[in-house]
C-alpha positions in Angstrom: 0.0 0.0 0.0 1.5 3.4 -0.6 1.2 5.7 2.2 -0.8 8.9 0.9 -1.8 10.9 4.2 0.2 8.8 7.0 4.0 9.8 7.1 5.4 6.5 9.5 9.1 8.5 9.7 7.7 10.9 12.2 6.0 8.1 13.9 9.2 6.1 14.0 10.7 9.2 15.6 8.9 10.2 18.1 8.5 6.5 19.4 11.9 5.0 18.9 10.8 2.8 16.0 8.7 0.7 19.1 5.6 -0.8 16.9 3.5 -1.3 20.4 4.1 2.2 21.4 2.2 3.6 17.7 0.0 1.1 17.7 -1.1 2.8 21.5 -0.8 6.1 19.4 -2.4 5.1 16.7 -5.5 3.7 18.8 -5.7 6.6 21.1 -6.2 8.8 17.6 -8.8 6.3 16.2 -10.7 6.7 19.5 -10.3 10.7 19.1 -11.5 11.1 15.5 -15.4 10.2 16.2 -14.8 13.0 19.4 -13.6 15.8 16.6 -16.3 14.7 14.2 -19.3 14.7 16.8 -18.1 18.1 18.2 -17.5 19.5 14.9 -20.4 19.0 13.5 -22.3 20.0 16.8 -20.6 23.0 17.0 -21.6 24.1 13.3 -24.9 23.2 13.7 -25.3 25.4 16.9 -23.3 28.2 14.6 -20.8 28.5 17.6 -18.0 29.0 15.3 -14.8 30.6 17.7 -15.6 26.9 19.6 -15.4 25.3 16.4 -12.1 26.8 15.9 -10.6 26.0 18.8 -11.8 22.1 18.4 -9.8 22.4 14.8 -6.8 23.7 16.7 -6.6 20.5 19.2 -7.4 18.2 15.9 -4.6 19.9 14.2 -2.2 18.9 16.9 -3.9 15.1 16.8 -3.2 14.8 13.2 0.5 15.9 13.5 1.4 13.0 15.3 0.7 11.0 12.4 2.8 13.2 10.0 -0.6 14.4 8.3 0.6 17.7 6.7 -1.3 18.2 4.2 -4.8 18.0 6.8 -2.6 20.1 9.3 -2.3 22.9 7.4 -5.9 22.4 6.2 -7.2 22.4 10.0 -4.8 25.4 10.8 -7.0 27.6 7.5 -10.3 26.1 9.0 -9.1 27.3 12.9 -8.6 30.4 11.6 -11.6 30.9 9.6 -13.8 29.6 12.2 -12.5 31.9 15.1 -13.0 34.9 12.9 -16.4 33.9 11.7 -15.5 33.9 8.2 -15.9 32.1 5.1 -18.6 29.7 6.9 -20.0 27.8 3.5 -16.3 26.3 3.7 -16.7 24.9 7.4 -19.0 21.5 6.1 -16.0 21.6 3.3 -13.0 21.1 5.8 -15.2 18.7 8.1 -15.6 16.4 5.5 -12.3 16.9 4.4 -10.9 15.9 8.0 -12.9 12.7 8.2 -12.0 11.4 4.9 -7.8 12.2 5.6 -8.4 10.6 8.9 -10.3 7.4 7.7 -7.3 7.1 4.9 -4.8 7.5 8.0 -6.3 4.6 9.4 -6.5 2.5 7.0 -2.6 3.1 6.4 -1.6 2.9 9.8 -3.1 -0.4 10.3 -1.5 -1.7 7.1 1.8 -0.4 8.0 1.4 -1.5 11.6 -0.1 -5.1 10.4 3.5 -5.2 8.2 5.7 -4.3 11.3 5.2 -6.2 14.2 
């Protein structure tokens, strides 16, 4: 499988290459990633849109542990936005964005976990 979203160097780094210590990683962000989504889309429904952006802002640093750059920066544009109250047709646009990167993370981390231990 070729690794699209997950980048397992940083992973390796920041654990010492220890496969039970990302799989713990990897399973504490699976477990946050329905959190996110529920609050997210709670939040835009209620139009509370500063909270919004602050629950981008802890997703943002969630995703970086999994070398997602490409969502990071993507959260850090919709934190932004959202704390200003700006550009709010996008908001649906980034949340759907976030849970398709992080269902593609998953699916790579498990595959390059399942070929590591």
């Amino acid at each position: 499988m070729e690794y699209t979203i997950f980048k397992p160097e940083y992973l390796m780094s920041i654990t010492g290459g220890d496969t039970e210590v990302m799989a713990e990683i990897a399973g504490i962000f699976g477990s946050q990633v329905p959190e996110f989504l529920a609050g997210m889309k709670n939040l835009l429904g209620q139009e509370k849109y500063y909270d919004l952006g602050l629950l981008a802002h802890k997703a943002k640093g969630s995703v970086t542990v999994l070398g997602m750059d490409e969502t990071s920066k993507m959260l850090k544009e919709f934190e932004l936005l959202a704390k200003a109250g700006e550009q709010k047709e996008r908001y649906s646009e980034f949340i759907s964005r976030f849970e398709a990167d992080t269902a593609k993370v998953m699916e790579e981390v498990n595959d390059y976990l399942g070929k590591n231990r």
